[in-house]
Steps between C-alpha positions, in 0.01 A plus 500: 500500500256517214173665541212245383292585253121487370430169438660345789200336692728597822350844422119388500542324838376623848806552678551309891536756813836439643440295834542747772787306661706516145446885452832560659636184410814418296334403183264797495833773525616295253217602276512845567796523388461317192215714418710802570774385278241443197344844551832689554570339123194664372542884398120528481366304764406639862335191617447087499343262626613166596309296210703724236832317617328174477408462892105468572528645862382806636754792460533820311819764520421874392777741453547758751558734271099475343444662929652842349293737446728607215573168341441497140486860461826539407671388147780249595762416309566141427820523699271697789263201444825217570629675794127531651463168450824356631433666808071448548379368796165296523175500709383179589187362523442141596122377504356849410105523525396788382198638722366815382493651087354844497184522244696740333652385197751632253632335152834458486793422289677128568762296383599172645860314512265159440358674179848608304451792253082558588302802691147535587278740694368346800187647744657446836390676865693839586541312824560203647568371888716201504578254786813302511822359637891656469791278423521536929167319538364847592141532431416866368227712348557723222287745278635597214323726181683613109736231387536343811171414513525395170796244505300365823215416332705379176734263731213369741330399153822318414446268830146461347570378192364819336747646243449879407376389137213355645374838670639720211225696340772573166790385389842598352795368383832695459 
């Protein structure tokens, strides 16, 4: 599974809320997992969004491993990195809302798996309250500050069409 890139109108679009009597349907665990499979293949990535596989619905994974405390604190070896990876389990969030950002704001480092090879420093909320479903149709609420809070925001953009170049206040290249 390739990961679409900028330029791909797919990524501009609003994305379509999965109908509530699909979100534990067939097709929809089907798309988990394909969005698992393309994330597990990318050393750097820690979330995606359906539109970044080429599907305009309403769907983002996060890696369980961004809900550590310690994640990224540590230097990992690209071998650490492949056997993390192999093994990574994702949180699932079918037709997220997001319903509270804290006024706080911090600017933060960003990369994205649609953007190959560019960072930027993006003013997102500390915190964030999200609303969605689970792969079991359950509906939860979660808060979530740091990273997490972070990728949230970045990923519910994604179902948006709002790319992380578009709120990046500078740019790099590596």
């Amino acid at each position: 599974m390739t990961i679409v890139q900028i330029g791909n109108k797919i990524l501009r679009r609003n994305s379509e809320d999965v109908p509530a009597d699909k979100i534990k349907s067939k097709e929809t665990r089907e798309l988990i997992t394909r969005m698992s499979d393309a994330l597990r293949k990318e050393p750097q990535g820690i979330g995606l969004a359906a539109p970044q596989i080429g599907v305009s619905k309403s769907v983002f994974i996060v890696s369980e491993y961004v809900f550590k405390p310690s994640a990224f604190t540590q230097k990992e070896s690209a071998e650490d990195i492949k056997k993390r990876k192999a093994e990574e389990k994702y949180a699932v969030f079918i037709n997220p809302k997001i319903t509270k950002l804290s006024r706080k704001k911090g600017l933060l480092s960003e990369g994205c798996l649609s953007v190959a090879g560019s960072f930027g420093k993006v003013r997102r909320s500390t915190n964030v309250t999200v609303e969605a479903f689970d792969e079991k149709g359950v509906k939860f609420k979660r808060g979530a500050g740091g990273l997490l809070a972070q990728v949230i925001q970045h990923e519910f953009d994604h179902l948006n069409g709002v790319i992380f170049v578009d709120r990046a206040e500078k740019m790099d290249k590596i």
